[in-house]
C-alpha positions in Angstrom: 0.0 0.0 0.0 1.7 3.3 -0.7 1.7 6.0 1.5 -0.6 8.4 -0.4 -3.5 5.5 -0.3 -3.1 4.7 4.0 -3.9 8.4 4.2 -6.6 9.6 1.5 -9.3 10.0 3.5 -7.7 12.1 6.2 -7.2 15.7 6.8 -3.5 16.5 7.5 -2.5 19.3 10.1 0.2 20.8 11.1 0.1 21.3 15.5 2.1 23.2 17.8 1.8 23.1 21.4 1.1 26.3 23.4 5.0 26.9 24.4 6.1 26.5 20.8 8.1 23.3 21.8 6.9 21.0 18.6 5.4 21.4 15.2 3.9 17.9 14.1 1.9 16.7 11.3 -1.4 15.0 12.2 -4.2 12.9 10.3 -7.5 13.2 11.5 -11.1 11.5 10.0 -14.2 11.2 11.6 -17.0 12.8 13.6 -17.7 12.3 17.1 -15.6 12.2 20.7 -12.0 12.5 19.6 -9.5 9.8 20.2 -5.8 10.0 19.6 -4.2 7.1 17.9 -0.5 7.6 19.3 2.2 5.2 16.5 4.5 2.7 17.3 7.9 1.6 15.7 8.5 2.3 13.0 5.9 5.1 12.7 2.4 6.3 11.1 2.4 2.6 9.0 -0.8 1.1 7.2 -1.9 -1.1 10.0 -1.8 1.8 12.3 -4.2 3.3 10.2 -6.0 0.5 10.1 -7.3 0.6 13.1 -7.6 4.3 13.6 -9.9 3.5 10.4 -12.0 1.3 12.9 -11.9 3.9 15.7 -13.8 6.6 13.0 -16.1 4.0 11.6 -17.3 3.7 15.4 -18.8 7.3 15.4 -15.6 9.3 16.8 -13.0 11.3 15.7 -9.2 9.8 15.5 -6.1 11.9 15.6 -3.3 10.4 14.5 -0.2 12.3 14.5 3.2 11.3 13.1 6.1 11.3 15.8 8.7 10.1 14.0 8.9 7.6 10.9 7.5 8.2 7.6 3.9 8.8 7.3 1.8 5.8 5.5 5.3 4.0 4.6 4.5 0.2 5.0 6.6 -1.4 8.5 9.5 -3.4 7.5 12.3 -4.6 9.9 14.7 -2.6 8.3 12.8 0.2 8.5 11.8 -0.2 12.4 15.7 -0.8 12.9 16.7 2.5 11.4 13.8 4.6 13.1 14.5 3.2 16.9 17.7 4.0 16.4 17.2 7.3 15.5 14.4 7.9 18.3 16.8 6.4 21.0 20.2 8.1 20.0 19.3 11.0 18.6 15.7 13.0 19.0 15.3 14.6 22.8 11.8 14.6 22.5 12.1 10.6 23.9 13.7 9.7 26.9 13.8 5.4 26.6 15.5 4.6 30.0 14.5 6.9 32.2 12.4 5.0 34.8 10.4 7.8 36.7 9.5 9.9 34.3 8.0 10.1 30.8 9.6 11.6 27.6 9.3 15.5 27.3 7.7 14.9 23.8 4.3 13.6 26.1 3.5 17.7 27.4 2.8 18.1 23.4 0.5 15.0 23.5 -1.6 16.8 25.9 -1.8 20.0 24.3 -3.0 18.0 21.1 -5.6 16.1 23.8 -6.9 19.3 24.9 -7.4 20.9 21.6 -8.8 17.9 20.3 -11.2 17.7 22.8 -12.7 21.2 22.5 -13.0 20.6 18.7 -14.9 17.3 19.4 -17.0 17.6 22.9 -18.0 14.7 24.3 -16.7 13.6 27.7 -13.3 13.4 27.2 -10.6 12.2 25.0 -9.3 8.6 24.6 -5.4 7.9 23.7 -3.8 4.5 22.7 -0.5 4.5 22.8 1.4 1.2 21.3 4.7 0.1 21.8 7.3 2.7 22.2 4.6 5.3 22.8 2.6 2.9 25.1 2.9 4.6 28.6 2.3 8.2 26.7 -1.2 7.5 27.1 -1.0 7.5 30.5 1.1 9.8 31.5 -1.3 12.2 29.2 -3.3 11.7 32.4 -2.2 14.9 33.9 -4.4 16.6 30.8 -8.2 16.9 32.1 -9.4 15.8 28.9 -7.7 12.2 28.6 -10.4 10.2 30.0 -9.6 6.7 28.5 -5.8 5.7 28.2 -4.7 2.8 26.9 -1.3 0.9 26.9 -0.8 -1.8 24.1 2.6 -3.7 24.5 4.4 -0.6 26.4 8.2 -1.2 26.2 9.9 1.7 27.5 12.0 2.4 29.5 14.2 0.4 27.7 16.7 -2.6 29.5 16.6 -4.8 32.0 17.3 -2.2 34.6 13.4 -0.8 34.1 12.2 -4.0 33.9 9.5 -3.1 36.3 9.0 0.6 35.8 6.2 2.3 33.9 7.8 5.3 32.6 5.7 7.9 34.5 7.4 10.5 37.3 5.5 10.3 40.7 3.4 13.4 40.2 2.1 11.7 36.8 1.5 8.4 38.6 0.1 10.0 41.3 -2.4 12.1 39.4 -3.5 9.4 37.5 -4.6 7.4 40.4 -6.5 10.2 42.0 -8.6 10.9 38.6 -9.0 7.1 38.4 -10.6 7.5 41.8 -12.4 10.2 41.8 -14.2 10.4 38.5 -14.4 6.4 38.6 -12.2 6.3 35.4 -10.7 3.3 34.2 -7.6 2.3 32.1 -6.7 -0.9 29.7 -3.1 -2.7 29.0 -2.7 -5.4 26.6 0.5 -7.4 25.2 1.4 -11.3 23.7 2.4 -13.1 27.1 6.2 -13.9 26.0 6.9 -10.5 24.5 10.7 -9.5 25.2 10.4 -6.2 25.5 7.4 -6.0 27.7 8.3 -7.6 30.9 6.1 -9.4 33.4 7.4 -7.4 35.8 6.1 -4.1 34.1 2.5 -5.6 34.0 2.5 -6.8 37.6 3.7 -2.9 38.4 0.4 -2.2 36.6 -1.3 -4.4 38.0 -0.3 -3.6 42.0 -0.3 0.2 41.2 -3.7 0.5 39.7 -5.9 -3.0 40.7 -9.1 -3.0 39.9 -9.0 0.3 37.9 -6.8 -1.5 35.2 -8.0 -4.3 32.6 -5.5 -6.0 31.6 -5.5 -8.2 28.4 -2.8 -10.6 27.9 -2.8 -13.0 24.9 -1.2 -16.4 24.1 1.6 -15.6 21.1 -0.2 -18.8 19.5 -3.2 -16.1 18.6 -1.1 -14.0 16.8 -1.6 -13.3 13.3 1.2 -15.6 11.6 4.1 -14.7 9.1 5.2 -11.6 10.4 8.8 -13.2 10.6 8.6 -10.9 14.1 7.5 -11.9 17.6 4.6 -11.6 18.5 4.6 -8.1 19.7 1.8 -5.5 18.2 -1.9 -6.3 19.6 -3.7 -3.7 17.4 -1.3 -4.0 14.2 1.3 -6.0 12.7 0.0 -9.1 14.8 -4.1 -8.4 14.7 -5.1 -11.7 12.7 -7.9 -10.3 10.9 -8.4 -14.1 9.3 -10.1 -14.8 12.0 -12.8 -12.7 13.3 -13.7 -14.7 16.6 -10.0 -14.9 18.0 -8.7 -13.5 20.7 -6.8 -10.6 18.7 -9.9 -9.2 17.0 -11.5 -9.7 20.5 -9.0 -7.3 22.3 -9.6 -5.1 19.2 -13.0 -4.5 20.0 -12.9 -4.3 23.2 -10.3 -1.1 23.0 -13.0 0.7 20.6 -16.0 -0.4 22.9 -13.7 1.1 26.0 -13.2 4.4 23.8 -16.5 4.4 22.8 -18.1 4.0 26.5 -15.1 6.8 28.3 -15.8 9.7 26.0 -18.8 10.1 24.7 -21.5 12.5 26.5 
């Protein structure tokens, strides 16, 4: 699929955040409550928007914007090998080991939640962030608006060292507990059990920091789609088998868009 035809039927933007930090480009389709599809490696790639497609075709409104990568460019191994490298080594806007705290490039996430939501009403705004991005959503928390995060196969930080961290400093955690609380909000985290680069140990911090406020959805590799000639790894994406529309992978896929639908709309 070339990159022009992933993207037709969105409307590209161009969004800075109020202290003139970041300029990115970002794809939006739909009517509805706003939810912000948030990339993995290698970037803005057909499967991606995929399911933002799905998300729109629900009756809300995705935002998809492009962190790093090139827009609508099919995922390729060599292709995730040469963005993660640049992401880790070189762009400050990510911050892969750091164990209490998220990566600066997060406070323009927010400022794209809150002007999404005052485009779109509703109750609030959902964010997915996937892989590398996957505790943004989070961590976007400490936004009003983000009303529905969730986590699919969050990897940083990065190495064995941060094994069990989630990536958020302790006034993000703690903020996102207390809204959890108090406006009876909930949030979702989903990987392949087995996946390398999303420890046990970071679920079970999930799991003991936020209890009952977090569903958790952990699949058996075995359900993922096959011939990737990759791990299994991406829930939503690269390892959604579409073949089989009872199976546990299109199962979590509807469940994220019925958990976006419920959380923001009025």
């Amino acid at each position: 699929m070339a990159a022009i035809d992933a993207l037709k039927d969105y409307e590209r933007f161009d969004f800075t955040d109020p202290a003139a930090r970041w300029t990115r480009s970002v794809w939006r389709r739909g009517s509805g409550p706003a939810v912000i599809v948030i990339h993995e490696m290698p970037g803005l790639h057909p499967l991606v928007i995929r399911f933002a497609d799905r998300v729109a075709a629900a009756g809300m409104t995705v935002f998809c914007p492009s962190l790093f990568g090139d827009p609508g460019r099919p995922a390729s191994l060599g292709y995730m090998l040469g963005t993660a490298a640049k992401a880790i080594c070189v762009r400050r806007e990510f911050d892969v080991w750091a164990r209490d705290r998220s990566s600066p490039i997060v406070d323009w996430l927010r400022a794209l939640a809150a002007f999404a939501h005052a485009e779109c009403g509703g109750r609030g705004v959902g964010a997915v962030g996937m892989c590398f991005t996957g505790n943004f959503a989070l961590a976007m928390m400490t936004e009003p608006s983000v009303v529905a995060p969730v986590l699919t196969q969050p990897s940083l930080p990065l190495g064995r060292a941060g094994a069990a961290a989630i990536g958020l400093s302790p006034g993000e955690m703690a903020c996102a507990k207390s809204r959890l609380a108090d406006e009876d909000l909930s949030i979702m985290a989903l990987r392949f059990f087995g996946d390398p680069v999303v420890p046990d140990a970071r679920f079970d911090s999930l799991k003991r920091e936020f209890g009952e406020r977090l569903e958790a959805i952990e699949l058996d590799p075995k359900d993922a789609r096959s011939g990737t000639g990759l791990t299994p790894h991406s829930v939503l994406t690269i390892h959604l088998d579409d073949a089989d529309p009872e199976g546990p992978t299109k199962r979590a896929e509807e469940r994220v868009i019925a958990f976006f639908k419920a959380r923001t709309s009025a």
